[in-house]
NUNU-552203 format. One record per atom (N, C-alpha, C): atom name; x, y, z; residue number from 1. Coordinates in Angstrom, 3 decimals, decimal comma, m for minus. Example, Ala and Ser with C-alpha at 12.3 -4.5 7.8 and 13.67 -1.06 7.14 Angstrom:
% residues 2
- N/13,190/m5,690/7,800/1
- CA/12,300/m4,500/7,800/1
- C/13,200/m3,300/7,800/1
- N/12,850/m2,250/7,080/2
- CA/13,670/m1,060/7,140/2
- C/12,900/0,030/7,870/2
***
This chain:
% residues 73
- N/m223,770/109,947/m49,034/1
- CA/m223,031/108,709/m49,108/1
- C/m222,320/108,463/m47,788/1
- N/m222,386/107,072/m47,191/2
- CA/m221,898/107,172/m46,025/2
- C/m220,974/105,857/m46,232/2
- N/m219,425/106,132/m45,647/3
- CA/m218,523/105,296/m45,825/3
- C/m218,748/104,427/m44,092/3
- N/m218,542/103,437/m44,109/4
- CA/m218,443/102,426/m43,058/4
- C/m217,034/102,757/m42,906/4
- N/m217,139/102,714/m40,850/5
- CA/m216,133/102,804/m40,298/5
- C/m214,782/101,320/m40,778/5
- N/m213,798/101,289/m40,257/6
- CA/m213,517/99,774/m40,676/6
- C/m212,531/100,209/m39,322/6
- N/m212,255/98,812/m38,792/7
- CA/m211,440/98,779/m37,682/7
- C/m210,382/98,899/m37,735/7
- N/m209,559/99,709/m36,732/8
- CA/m208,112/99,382/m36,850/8
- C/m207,615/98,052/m36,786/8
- N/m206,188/98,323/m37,174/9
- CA/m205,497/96,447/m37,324/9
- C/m205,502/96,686/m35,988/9
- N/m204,880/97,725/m34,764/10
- CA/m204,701/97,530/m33,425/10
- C/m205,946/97,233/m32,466/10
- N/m206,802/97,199/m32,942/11
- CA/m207,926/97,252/m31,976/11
- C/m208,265/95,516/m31,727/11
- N/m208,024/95,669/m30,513/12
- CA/m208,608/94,243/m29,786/12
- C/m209,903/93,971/m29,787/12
- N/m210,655/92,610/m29,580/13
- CA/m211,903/92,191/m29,073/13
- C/m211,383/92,405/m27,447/13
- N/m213,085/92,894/m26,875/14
- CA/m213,511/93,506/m25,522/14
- C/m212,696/92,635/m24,625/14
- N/m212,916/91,309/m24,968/15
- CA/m212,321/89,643/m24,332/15
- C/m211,288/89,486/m23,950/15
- N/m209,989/90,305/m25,494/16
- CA/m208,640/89,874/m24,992/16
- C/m207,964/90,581/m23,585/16
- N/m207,669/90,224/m22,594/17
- CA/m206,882/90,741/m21,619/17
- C/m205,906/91,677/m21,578/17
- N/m205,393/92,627/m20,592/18
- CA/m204,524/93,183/m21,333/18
- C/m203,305/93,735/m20,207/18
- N/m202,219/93,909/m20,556/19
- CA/m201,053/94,095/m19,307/19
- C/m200,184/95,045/m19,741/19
- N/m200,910/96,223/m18,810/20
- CA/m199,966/97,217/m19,345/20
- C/m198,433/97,267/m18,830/20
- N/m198,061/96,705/m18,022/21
- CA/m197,150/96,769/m17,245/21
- C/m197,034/95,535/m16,933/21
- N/m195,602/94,251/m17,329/22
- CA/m195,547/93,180/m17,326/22
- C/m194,677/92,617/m15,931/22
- N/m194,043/94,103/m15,386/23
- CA/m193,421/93,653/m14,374/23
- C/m194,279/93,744/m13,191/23
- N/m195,320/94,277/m12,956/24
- CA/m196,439/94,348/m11,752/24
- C/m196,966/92,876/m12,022/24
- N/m196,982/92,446/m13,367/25
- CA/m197,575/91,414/m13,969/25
- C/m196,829/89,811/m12,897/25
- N/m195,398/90,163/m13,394/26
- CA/m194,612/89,137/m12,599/26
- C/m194,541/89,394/m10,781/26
- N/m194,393/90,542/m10,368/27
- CA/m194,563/90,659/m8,869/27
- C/m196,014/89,845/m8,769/27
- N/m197,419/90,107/m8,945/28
- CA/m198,664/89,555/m9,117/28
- C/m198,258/88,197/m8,920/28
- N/m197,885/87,362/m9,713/29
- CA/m197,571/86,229/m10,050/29
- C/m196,439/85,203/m8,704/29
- N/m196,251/86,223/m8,541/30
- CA/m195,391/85,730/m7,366/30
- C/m195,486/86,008/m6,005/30
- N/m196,634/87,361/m5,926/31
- CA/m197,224/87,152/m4,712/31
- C/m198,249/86,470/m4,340/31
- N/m198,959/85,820/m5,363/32
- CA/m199,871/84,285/m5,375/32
- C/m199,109/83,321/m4,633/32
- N/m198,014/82,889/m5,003/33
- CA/m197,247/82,131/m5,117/33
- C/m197,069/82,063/m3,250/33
- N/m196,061/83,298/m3,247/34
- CA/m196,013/83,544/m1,743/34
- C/m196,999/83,255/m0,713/34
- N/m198,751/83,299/m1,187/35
- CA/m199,327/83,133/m0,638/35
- C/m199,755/81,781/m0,030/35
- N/m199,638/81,170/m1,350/36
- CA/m200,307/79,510/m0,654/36
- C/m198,947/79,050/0,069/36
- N/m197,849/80,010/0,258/37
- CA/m196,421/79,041/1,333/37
- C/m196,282/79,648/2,746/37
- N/m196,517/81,213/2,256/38
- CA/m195,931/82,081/3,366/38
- C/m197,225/82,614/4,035/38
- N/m198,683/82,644/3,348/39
- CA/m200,031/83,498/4,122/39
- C/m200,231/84,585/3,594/39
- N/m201,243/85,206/3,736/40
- CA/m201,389/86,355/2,825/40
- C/m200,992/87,410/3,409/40
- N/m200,381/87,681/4,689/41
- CA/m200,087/88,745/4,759/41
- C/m198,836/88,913/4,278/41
- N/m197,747/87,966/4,546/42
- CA/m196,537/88,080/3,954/42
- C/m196,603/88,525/2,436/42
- N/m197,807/87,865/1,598/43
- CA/m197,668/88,349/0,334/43
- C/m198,485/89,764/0,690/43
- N/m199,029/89,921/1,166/44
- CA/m199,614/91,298/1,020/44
- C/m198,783/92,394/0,953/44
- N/m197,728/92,290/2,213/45
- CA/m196,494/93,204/2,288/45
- C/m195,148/93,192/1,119/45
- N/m195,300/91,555/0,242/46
- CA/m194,384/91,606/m0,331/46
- C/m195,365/92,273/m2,173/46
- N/m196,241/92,794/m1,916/47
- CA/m196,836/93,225/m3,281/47
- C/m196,855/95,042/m2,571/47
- N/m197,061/95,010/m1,472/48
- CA/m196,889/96,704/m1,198/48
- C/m195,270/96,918/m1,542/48
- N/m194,710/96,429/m0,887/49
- CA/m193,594/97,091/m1,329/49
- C/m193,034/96,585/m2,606/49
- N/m193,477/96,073/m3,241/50
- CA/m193,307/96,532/m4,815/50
- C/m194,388/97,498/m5,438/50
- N/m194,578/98,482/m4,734/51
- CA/m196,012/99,003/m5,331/51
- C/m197,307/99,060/m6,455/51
- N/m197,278/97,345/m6,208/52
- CA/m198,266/96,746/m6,952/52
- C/m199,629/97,373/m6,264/52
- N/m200,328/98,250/m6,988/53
- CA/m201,850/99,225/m6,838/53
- C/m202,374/98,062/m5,721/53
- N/m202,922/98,752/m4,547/54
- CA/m203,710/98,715/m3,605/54
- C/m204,898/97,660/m3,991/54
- N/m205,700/97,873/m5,092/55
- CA/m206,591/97,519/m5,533/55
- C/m206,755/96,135/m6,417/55
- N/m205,289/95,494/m6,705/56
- CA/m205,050/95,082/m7,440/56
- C/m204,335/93,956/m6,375/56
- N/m203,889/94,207/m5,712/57
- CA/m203,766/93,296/m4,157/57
- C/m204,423/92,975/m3,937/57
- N/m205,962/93,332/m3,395/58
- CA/m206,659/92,754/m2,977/58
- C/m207,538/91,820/m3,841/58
- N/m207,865/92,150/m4,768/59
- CA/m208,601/91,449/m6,242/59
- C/m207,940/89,827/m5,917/59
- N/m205,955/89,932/m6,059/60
- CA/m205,633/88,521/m6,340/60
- C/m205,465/88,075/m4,991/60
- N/m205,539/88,492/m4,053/61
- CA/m204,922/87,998/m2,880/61
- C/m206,137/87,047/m2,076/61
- N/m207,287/88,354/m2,050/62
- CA/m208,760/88,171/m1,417/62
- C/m210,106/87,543/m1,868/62
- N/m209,668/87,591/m3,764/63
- CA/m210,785/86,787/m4,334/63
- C/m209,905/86,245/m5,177/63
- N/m209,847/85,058/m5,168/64
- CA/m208,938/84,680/m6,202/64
- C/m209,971/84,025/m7,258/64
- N/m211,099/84,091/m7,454/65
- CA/m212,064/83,769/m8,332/65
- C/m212,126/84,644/m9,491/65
- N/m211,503/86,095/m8,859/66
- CA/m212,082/87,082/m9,747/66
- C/m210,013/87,337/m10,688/66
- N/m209,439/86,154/m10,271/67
- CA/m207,904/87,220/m11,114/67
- C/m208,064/86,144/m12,240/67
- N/m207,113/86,782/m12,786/68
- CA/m207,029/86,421/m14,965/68
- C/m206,708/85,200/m14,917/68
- N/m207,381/84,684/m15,970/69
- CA/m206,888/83,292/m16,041/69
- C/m205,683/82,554/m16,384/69
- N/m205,055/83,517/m16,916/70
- CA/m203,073/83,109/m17,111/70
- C/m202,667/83,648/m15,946/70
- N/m203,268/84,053/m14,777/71
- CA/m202,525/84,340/m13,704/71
- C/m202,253/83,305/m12,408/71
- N/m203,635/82,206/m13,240/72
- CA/m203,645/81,255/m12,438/72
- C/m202,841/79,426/m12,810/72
- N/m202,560/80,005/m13,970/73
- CA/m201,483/79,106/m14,481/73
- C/m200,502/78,992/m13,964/73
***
């Protein structure tokens, strides 16, 4: 006899987005911001020294095609 798995209530669809950390979330958000006034390097330096991940700089800074879509709200 085989019982079917059933999902947790916590488990998301693949789709929903997700932020583990809401204050990298708001630095992010505001080094966009910085960018279309001040250039990207100014935001570049103002997301290092909030040590917003390396990788995660460049994603919103350098492709902005590829960042979340409430980031571009």
């Amino acid at each position: 006899m085989q019982t079917q798995k059933n999902e947790e209530p916590w488990d998301f669809p693949a789709s929903t987005p997700t932020r583990p950390d809401w204050h990298t979330a708001r630095f992010v958000k505001q080094g966009i911001r910085m960018q279309s006034i001040h250039g990207t390097g100014y935001a570049a330096n103002f997301l290092r020294n909030r040590r917003v991940d390396i990788d995660v700089a460049l994603r919103v800074l350098l492709q902005p095609a590829r960042r979340r879509n409430y980031d571009q709200q």
